[in-house]
N, C-alpha and C positions, 0 to 999 in steps of 0.2 A: 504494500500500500504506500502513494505518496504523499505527500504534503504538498504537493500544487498539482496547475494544470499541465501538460506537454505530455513526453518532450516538445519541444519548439520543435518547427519546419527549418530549412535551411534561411528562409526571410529571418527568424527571431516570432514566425506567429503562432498562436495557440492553436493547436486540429482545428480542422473545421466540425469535425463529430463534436468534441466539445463545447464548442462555442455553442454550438445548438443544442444541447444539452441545458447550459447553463441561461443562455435568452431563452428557450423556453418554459421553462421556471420561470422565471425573473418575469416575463411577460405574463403568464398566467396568475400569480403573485398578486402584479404591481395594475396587470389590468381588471383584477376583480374590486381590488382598493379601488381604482378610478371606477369602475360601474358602479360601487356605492354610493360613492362622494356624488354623483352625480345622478341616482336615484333621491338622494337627500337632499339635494341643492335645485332639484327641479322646480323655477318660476323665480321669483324675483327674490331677491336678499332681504332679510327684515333685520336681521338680530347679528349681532358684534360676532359671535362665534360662528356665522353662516361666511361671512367675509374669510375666515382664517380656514376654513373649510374650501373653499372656494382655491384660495391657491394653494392648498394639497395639493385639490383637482388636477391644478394645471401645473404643476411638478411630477405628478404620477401621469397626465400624457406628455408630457416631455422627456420624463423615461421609458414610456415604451414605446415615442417613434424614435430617440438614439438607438435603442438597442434594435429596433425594425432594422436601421440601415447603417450598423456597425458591424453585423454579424454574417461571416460567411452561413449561408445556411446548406444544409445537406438531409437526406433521404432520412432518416431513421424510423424503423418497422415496427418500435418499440414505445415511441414519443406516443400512442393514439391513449395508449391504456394509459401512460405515467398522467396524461393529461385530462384525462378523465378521472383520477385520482387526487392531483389536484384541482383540476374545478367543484369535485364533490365538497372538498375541504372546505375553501373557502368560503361557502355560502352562509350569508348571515345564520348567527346563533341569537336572536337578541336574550338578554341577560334577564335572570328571574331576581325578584324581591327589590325591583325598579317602582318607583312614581306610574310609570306610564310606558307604553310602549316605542315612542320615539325615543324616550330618556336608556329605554334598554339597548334600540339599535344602533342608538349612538355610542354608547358604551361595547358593543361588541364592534361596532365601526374603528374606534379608536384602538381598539385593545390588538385587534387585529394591525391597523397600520404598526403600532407599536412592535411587535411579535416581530413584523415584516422587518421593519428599518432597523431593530435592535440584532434579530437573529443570524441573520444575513448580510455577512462580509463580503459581497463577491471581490476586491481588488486582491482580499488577503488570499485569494488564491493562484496570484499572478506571480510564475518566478521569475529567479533572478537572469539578468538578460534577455527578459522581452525586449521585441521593440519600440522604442518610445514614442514612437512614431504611427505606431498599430492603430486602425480606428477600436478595434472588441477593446484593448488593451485599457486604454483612454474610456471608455464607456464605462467600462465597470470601477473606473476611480470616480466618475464624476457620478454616478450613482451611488456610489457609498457616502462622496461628499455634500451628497443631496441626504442623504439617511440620516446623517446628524443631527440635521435644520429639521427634517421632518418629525423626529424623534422628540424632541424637545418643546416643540407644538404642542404634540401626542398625549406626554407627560404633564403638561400645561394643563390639559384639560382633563384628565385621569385624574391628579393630585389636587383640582379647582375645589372650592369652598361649594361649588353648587351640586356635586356628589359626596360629600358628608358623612349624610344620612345614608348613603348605599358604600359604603368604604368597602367591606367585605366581599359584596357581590363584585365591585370594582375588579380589588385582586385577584378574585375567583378567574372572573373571565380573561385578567391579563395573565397570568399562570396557563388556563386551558389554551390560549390561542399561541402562546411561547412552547408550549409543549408541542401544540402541533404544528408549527414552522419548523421548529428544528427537526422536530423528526422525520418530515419529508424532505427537507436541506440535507440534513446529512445522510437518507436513504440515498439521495438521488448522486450524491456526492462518493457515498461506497459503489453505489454503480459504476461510477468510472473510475474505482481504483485508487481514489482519495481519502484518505483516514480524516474524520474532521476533528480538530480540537478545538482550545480555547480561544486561537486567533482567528477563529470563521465568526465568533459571535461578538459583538460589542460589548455583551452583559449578559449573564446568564438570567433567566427566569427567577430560578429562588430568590435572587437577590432583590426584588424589585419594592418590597416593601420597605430593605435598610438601604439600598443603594440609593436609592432616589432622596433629590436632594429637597429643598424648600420652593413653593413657587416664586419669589421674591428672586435665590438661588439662582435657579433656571431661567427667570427672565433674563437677569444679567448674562450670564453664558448666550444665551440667544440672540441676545442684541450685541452679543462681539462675536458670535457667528456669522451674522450676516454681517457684519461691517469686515468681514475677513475679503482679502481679497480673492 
């Protein structure tokens, strides 16, 4: 088993079987997040947290038309099932012992974005001597560096004063939705021969109750994330 992708091509580039491999995950992922946000977002903006919602949206399609047309793509016999394995996955869970039922789907909306952008490292699986020059290569940094900003949102509103009262069912659902990312990330990742560790995930799941920090905390991080260049 390895610890990255390749070997590299005589260019310096990652297989084309893996590359598709990994954008397809990543696409099916990153494109159920975006059909939510925008099941949710359907008609005009009312409310402060519709706006922050809003540019998820359009971070989650602008990672999956990069990955559209960064990626060599190739035949695989096997992608119909794994993909229907993940579509099964992702499909809203909304969260029991909520206010209401919008308060639940957003809570497994969010718990799910979180899972996504915490669980999944794809750059940490780029070795040394790619080409820096690669488009796949380059896609999967600026997607991780997009998961940070997304991540921090995520936690924004997970750790918000206006879920409180549901704190438990909270953690419930970000534990259930971290359990099941990583475990189809790293099934799909033993498929090709790659052992996953510590450095594929940002943070582990159990952590999420002591690791997280204050909102106060986190806005400040967030506001020197984005002013990063």
């Amino acid at each position: 088993m390895n610890a990255f992708l390749g070997p590299l091509d005589k260019n310096g580039r990652i297989p084309a079987q893996q590359q598709t491999l990994v954008s397809a995950f990543l696409m099916s992922a990153h494109g159920a997040e975006a059909r939510q946000l925008a099941f949710t977002l359907s008609g005009s903006l009312h409310y402060a947290w519709e706006v922050e919602l809003h540019s998820q949206y359009c971070r989650e399609m602008e990672i999956l038309s990069l990955l559209a047309r960064a990626t060599t793509w190739v035949p695989i016999p096997a992608l119909a099932f794994l993909l229907w394995q993940w579509e099964t996955a992702w499909l809203p869970r909304p969260v029991e012992r909520t206010i209401d039922r919008e308060q639940a789907s957003l809570i497994d909306l969010a718990a799910f974005g979180h899972a996504l952008h915490t669980v999944v490292r794809p750059a940490a699986l780029l070795p040394g001597g790619f080409r820096q020059t690669d488009t796949f290569s380059l896609a999967l940094q600026r997607i991780e560096f997009e998961s940070g900003r997304l991540m921090q949102a995520q936690i924004l509103f997970l750790k918000g004063p206006e879920l409180a009262s549901v704190r438990e069912a909270v953690a419930a659902a970000v534990e259930r939705r971290h359990a099941q990312v990583r475990e189809l990330w790293y099934g799909m990742l033993r498929g090709m021969g790659i052992e996953p560790g510590a450095r594929h995930s940002l943070a582990p799941a159990a952590g999420y109750q002591s690791s997280l920090k204050s909102p106060a905390d986190l806005a400040r991080e967030a506001s020197d994330v984005a002013k990063a260049p």
